[in-house]
Structures are given as C-alpha cells and as structure tokens.
C-alpha positions as CSV (number, residue, x, y, z in Angstrom):
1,X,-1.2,2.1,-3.3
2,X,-1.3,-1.9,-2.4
3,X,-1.9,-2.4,-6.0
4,X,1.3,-0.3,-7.2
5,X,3.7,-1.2,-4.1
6,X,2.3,-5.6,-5.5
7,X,3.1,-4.3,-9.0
8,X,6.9,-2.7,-8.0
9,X,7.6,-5.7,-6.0
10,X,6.7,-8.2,-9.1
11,X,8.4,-6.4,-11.6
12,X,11.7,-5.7,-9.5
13,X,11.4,-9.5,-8.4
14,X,15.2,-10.8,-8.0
15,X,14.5,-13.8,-10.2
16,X,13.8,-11.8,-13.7
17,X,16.5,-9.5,-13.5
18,X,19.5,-12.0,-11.7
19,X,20.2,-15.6,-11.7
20,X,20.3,-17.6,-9.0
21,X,21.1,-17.1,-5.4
22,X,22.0,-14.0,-6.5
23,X,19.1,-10.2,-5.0
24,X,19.5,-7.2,-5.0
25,X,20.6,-7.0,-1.8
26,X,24.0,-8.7,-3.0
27,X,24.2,-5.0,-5.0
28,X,24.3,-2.7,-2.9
29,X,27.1,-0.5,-2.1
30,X,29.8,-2.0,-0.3
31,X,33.3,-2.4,0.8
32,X,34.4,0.4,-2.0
33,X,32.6,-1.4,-5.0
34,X,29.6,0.9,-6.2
35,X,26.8,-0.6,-8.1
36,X,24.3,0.7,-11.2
37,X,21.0,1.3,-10.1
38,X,18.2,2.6,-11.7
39,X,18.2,6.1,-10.2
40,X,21.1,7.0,-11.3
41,X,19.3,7.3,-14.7
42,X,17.1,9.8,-13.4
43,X,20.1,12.2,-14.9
44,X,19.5,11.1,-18.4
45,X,16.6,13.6,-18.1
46,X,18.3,16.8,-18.0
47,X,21.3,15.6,-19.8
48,X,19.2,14.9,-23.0
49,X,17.5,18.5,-23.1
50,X,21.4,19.8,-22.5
51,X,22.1,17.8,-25.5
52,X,19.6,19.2,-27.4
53,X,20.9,23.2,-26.7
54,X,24.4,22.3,-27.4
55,X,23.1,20.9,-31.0
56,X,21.5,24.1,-31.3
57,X,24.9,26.0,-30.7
58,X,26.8,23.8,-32.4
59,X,24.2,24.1,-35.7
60,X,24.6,27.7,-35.8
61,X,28.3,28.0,-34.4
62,X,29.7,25.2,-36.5
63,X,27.6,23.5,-38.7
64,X,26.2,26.4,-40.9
65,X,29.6,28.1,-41.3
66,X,31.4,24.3,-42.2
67,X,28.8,23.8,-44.5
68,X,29.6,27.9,-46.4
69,X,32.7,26.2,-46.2
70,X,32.0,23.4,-48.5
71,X,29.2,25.4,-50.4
72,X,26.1,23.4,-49.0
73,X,23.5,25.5,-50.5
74,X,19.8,25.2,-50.3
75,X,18.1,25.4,-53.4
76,X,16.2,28.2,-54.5
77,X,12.1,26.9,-54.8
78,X,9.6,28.5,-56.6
79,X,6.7,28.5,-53.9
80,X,3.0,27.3,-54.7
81,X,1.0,29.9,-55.7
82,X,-2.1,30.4,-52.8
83,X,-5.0,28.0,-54.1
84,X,-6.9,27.3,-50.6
85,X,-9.1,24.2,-53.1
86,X,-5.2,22.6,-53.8
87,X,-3.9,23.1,-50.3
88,X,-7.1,21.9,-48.9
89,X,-6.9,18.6,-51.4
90,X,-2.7,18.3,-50.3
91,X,-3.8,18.2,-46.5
92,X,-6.7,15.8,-46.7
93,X,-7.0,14.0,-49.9
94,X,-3.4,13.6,-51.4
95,X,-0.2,15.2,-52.4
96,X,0.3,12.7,-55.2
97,X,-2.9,13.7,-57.9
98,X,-1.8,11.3,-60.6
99,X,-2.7,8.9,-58.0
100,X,-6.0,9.9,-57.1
101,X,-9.1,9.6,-59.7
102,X,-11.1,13.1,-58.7
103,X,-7.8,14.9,-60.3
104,X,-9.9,15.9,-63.2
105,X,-12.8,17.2,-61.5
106,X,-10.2,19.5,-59.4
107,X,-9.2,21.2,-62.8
108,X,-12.6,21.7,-63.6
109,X,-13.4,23.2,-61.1
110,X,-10.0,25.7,-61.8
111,X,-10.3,25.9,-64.8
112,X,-6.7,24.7,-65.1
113,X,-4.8,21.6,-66.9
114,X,-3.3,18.8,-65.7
115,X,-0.1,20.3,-66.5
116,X,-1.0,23.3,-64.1
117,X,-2.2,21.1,-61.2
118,X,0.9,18.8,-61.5
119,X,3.0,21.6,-61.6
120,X,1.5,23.2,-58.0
121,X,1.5,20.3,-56.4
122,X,5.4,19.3,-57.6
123,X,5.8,23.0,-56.0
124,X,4.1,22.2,-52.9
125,X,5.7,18.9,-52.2
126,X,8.9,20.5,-52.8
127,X,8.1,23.2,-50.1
128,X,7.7,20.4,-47.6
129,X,10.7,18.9,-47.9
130,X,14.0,19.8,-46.0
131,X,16.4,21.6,-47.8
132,X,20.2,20.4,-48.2
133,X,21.5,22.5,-45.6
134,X,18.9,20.9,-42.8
135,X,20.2,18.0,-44.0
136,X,24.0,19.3,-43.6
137,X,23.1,20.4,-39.8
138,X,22.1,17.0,-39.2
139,X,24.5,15.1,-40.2
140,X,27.2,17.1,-38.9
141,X,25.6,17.1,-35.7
142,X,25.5,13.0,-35.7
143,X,28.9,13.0,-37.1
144,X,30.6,15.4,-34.7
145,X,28.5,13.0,-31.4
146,X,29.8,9.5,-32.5
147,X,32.9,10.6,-33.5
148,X,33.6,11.7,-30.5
149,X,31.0,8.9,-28.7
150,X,33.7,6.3,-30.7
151,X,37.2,7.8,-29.5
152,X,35.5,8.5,-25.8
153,X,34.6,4.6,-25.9
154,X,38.4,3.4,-27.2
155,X,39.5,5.6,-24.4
156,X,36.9,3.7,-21.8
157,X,37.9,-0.5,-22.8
158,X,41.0,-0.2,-24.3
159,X,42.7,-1.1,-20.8
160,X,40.2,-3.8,-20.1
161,X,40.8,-7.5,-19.9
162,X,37.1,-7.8,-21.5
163,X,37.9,-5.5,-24.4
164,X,40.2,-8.6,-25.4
165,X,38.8,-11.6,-24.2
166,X,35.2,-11.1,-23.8
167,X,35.2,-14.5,-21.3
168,X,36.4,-11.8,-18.8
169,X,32.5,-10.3,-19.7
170,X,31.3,-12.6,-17.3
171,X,34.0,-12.8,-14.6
172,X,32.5,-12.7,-11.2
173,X,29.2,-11.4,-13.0
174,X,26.9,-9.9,-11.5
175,X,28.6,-8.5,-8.8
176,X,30.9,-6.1,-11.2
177,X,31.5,-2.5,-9.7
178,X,30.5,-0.2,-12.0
179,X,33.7,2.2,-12.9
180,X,33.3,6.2,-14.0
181,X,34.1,5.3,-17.3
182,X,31.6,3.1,-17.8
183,X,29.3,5.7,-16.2
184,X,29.4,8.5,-17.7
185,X,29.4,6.3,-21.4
186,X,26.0,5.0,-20.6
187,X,25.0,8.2,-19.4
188,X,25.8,10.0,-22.4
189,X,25.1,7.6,-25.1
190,X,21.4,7.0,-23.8
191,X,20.5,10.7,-23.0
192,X,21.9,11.0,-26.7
193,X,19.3,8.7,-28.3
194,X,16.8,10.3,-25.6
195,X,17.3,13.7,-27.6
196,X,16.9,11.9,-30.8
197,X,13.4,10.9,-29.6
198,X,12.8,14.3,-28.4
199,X,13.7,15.7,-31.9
200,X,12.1,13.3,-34.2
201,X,9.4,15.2,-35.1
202,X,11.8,18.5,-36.2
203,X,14.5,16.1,-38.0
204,X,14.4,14.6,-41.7
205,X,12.1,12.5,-42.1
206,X,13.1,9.4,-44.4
207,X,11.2,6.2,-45.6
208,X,12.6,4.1,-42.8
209,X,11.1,6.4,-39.7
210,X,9.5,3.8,-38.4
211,X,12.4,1.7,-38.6
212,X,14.4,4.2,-36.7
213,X,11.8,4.6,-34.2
214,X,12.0,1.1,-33.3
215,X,15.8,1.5,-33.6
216,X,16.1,3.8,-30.8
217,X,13.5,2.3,-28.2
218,X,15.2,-0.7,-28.7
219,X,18.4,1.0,-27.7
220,X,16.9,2.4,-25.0
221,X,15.4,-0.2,-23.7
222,X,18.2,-2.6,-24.1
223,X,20.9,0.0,-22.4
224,X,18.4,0.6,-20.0
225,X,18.2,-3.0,-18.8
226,X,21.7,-3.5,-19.1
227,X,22.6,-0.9,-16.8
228,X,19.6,-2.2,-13.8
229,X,20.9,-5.8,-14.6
230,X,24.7,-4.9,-14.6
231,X,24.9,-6.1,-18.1
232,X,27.6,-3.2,-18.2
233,X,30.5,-4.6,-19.9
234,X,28.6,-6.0,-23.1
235,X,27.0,-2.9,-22.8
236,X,30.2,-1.0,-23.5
237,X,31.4,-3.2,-26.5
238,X,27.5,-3.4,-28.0
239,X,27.8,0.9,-28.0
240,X,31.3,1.2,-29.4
241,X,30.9,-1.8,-32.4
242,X,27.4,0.7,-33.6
243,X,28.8,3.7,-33.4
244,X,31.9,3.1,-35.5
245,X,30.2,2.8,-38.9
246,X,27.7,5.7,-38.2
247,X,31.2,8.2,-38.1
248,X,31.8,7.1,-41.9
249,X,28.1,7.0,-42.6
250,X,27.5,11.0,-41.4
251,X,30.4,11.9,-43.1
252,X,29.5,10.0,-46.1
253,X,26.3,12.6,-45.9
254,X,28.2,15.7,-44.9
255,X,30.4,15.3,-48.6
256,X,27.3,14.1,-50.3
257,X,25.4,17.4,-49.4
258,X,28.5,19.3,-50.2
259,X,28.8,17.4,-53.9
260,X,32.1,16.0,-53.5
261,X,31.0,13.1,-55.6
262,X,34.6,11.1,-55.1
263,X,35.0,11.8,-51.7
264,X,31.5,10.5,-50.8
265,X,31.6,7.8,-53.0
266,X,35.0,6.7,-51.5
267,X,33.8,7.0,-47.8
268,X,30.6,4.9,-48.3
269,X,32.7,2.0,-49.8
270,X,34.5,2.0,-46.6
271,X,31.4,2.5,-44.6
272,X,29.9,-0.3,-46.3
273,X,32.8,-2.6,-45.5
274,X,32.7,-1.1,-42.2
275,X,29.3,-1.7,-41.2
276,X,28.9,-5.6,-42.6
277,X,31.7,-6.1,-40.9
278,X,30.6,-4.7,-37.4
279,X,27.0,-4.8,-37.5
280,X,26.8,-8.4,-39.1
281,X,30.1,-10.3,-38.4
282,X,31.1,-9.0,-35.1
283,X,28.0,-8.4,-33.6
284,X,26.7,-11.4,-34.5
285,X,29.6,-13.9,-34.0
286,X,30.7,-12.6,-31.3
287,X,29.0,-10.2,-29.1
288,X,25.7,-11.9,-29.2
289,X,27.6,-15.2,-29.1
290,X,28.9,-13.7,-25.8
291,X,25.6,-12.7,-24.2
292,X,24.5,-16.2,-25.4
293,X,26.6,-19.0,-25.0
294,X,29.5,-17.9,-22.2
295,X,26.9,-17.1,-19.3
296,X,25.9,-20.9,-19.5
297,X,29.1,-21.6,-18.2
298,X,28.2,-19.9,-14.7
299,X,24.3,-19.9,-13.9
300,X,21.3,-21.2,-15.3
301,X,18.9,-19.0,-18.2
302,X,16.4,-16.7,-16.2
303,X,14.4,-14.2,-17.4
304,X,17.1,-11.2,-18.2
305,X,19.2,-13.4,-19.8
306,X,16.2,-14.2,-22.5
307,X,15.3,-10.6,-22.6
308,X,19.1,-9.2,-23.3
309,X,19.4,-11.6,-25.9
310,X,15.9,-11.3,-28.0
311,X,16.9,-7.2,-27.9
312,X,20.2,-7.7,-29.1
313,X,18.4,-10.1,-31.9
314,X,16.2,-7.4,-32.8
315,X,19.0,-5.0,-33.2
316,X,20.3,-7.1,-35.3
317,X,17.3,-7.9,-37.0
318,X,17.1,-3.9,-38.0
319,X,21.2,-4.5,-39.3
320,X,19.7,-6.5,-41.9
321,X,17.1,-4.4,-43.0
322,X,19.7,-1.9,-43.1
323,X,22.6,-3.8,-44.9
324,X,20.2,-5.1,-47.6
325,X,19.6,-0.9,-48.4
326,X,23.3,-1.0,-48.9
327,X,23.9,-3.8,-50.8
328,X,21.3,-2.2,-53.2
329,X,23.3,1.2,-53.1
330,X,26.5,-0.7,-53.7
331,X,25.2,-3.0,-56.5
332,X,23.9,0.9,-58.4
333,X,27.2,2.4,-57.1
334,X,29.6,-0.6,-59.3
335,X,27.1,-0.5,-62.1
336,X,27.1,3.3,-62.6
337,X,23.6,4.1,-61.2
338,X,24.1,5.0,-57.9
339,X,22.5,8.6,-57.4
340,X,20.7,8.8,-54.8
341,X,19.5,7.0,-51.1
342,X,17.0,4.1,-51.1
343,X,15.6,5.9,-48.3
344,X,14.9,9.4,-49.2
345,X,12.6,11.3,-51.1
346,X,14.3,13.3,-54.2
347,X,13.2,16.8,-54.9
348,X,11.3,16.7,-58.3
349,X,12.6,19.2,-61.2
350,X,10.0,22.2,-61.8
351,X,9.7,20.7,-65.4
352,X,9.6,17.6,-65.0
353,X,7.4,15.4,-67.3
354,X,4.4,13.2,-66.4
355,X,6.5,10.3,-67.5
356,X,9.6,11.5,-65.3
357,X,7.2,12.5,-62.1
358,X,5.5,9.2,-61.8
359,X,8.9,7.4,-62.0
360,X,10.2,9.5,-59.3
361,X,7.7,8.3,-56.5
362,X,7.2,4.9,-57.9
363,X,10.9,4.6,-57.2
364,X,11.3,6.5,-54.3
365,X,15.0,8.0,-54.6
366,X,16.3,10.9,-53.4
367,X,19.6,12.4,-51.9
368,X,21.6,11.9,-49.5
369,X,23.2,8.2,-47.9
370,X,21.1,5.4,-45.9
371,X,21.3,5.9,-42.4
372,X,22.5,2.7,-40.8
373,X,22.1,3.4,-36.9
C-alpha cells in the first residue's frame, strides 16, 4: 500500500504535469470555474460500450438498407471444399503455397495438382476475407461519427477567441475552466476511439493494423493527457483538424463499395487535398507550432510540455506514413492505374493463373480507399 500511495504521489507530482508555481491545488473547483480531472474520465467506460450498441443499430437500421440502396452486394464465393490435411496446412503452415517448398509433397499426398491445391487455397483465402458489405457497415459507421464529430466541433470553437488566434490557446493557461462544450467533445471523441479498440478484432483488417493500433493509443493517450494537464483548447482544434478529412475519406469508401467509379474518384481528389492540407500543413505549421513555440512566452519547458509535444510528433509522424499511401494512389489515379487501396488485400478471381496469383500478393492491392485516421 506504501509502495502504491509513493508510486501515485510520483506520478501525479505537480512538476510533470504543470509548470511552475503552478499544483494542483490551484485546480480545484472554485469561485464558479470547474476544472478537468481525471475522474471525470471514468465515464468514457460506459460511453464506449454505448457506442458500440448504437453501431450495432445503426448497421442493421441504416447501414444495410443505404447500402440495398446503392446495390453494395457481397459477392457470391464458392467455399473450399472440406480437406482437414489443407485446412490443417492454412492454419499452421501457410495460406500462400507457392511460397512454401513442401507444396509438392501436399499433392502427393492428395493425389491432386498444383492447379487443384492453388485453387482450394485461393477459395479458402477468399472465405477469410470480409465481404463488401462488412466493409460498407464500416465505413458508414465511421462516416456517419465524424461527420457528425466535425459539425458538433464547428458548433463547440466557432465562438472562441482561440479558434482564431490560437495565442488566446495559452491565455491565463493553466488555470482555464473547462466549459460543457468542451466536455462532452472529449468525452465523446475518446470513448469513440475506445470502441474502436474494443472492436478491432471484429473490424477489417488492412496492411496498416499495426499502424492504426499505434494510431489510436496515441490518441488516447495524448487526449488523455490533455484533458489531466488542461491542454483543453489544443485539444479541441487537434480533434476537429483530424476528423475533417476522415468524412471525405469514409465517404470515399461508401461510393467505392457501391462502384460509383466517378463519384469516388472525385471525393478522394478532394480528400487528398483535404488531408495534406490539414494533416501536414496545418497541423504541422500551426498547431504543433502552437504547443511548441507560444507557451515559451509564459513558463519555462517541464515535463508535459515535452510529452504533448513528442505525441503530437508521432501523430504526425503516422500523417506521413499515411500521405505517402496517397501520393502513390494519386500518382496510379492521373496515370490510369489506380484500382485498388495500397492497403488492402484484393479478393483473387477463381481462375486466376499462377502468373496472375503470385502478382496479386507480391503487390498487395485490393479494394477499397486508404484509411488516413
């Protein structure tokens, strides 16, 4: 108990989360001005699994009849034929055989070709992967959130001094009472990427999971901070400058699904546009150049001022991995060649040659758009 109450003390220590003179006790609820704290995050919680239910509705009551609506069809795949030696091979050995020398004693001990066993395991790879309309749900579901996420923030800063001038970021920081606005934003944006982490292991995968796992700890780690350390107003602007480009991008992926070729193609210029100019320009330039440059002007660098700063960097750090995706897209997309996501993994035709299904995973395309969030 000494050893935890030692550990709580150090880690809440006044000094890495404030600069100087200013404690804790200089937060606390007074005079009319209310404070974050960290228990009111304690509601993220239950507001994530909410979050999670109301997808479920919405999938079923709105997603699945939208996407009738714009004739998002699965595809109809011939199923594997029951082989308990392939299935056993798929699960531990590989699901690629050209790429593994022991394929020929596997048709031996068939009795089948090459031809065959390529064939069952271009069947069986298919199986695994989500069809378009999971995709569709998806998409929707992300769409539908920061659309309204984006015109719920406009509404929250648009009558702020700091939504202008973000010099007024800093005014008479830390000690900035927190408004309901500002609240219930946080609240709802972090439970959102809470449910995201709850889900991962239900939603399409793509090649850049691990990207986008390290996408949303970072969020939640950074928001998280923000809110204890009253970065609160930077908060704000860093949620509403991401979530802008993400309502093209989902939208992007809702037409693409659909096959609206020219509609897709039009909204992911303008989400590329969008996003280089957000994520990489204004994010950059001027939000980070906010978080680290103007507070200089009114204490000295502690500990949460490094911190902020090196998670905002990684954030951006992931914008470039990101934006270079896009570029590539773009470059395909004004040479004629853009059919498919850098990121995903294409369903392969039944037929398909040896030639055709070797390119296919060497390359690594696929359908749908890249995910830029």
């Amino acid at each position: 108990i000494l050893q935890t109450a030692m550990l709580s003390e150090w880690f809440w220590w006044d000094r890495l989360w404030l600069p100087r003179p200013v404690t804790w006790a200089d937060l606390q609820d007074s005079e009319g001005r209310v404070y974050a704290c960290v228990s009111h995050l304690y509601i993220i919680l239950p507001v994530a699994v909410l979050l999670l239910g109301l997808r479920t509705f919405y999938e079923r009551l709105i997603a699945v009849p939208l996407a009738e609506a714009l004739g998002v069809k699965d595809k109809i795949r011939k199923r594997a034929s029951h082989n308990p030696i392939l299935e056993i091979y798929y699960n531990t050995h590989s699901k690629h055989p050209t790429q593994v020398t022991p394929e020929t004693c596997v048709c031996k001990r068939l009795g089948w070709s090459e031809r065959q066993v390529e064939r069952w395991f271009r069947r069986r790879r298919n199986q695994d992967r989500p069809g378009l309309l999971k995709k569709f749900k998806e998409a929707s579901w992300r769409f539908a959130f920061y659309l309204c996420s984006s015109f719920g923030g406009v509404l929250a800063l648009h009558d702020k001094p700091w939504f202008y001038d973000l010099r007024e970021v800093w005014a008479g920081f830390p000690k900035q009472s927190l408004l309901d606005s500002q609240y219930w934003y946080y609240i709802i944006e972090m439970s959102f990427y809470g449910s995201l982490l709850f889900s991962v292991a239900a939603d399409v995968k793509r090649k850049d999971f691990k990207e986008q796992l390290v996408h949303h700890w970072a969020t939640l780690t950074l928001l998280s901070f923000s809110w204890c350390a009253n970065y609160i107003r930077i908060g704000t602007l860093v949620m509403l400058v991401h979530d802008t480009s993400d309502v093209l991008l989902e939208s992007a992926k809702m037409f693409n699904y659909a096959g609206w070729e020219t509609t897709c193609n039009s909204i992911f210029v303008v989400f590329a546009l969008v996003f280089m100019v957000t994520r990489l320009i204004i994010f950059p330039f001027w939000l980070i150049h906010c978080t680290w440059v103007y507070p200089l002007d009114q204490f000295e660098p502690f500990f949460g001022y490094y911190f902020f700063n090196v998670m905002l960097v990684v954030l951006l750090l992931l914008h470039v991995f990101w934006a270079s995706l896009i570029l590539r897209m773009v470059k395909k997309f004004i040479f004629g060649k853009l059919k498919c996501d850098e990121r995903s993994d294409e369903e392969e035709d039944e037929e398909g040659s040896e030639e055709d299904y070797t390119h296919t995973y060497s390359n690594g395309s696929g359908n749908g758009l890249s995910n830029g969030h």
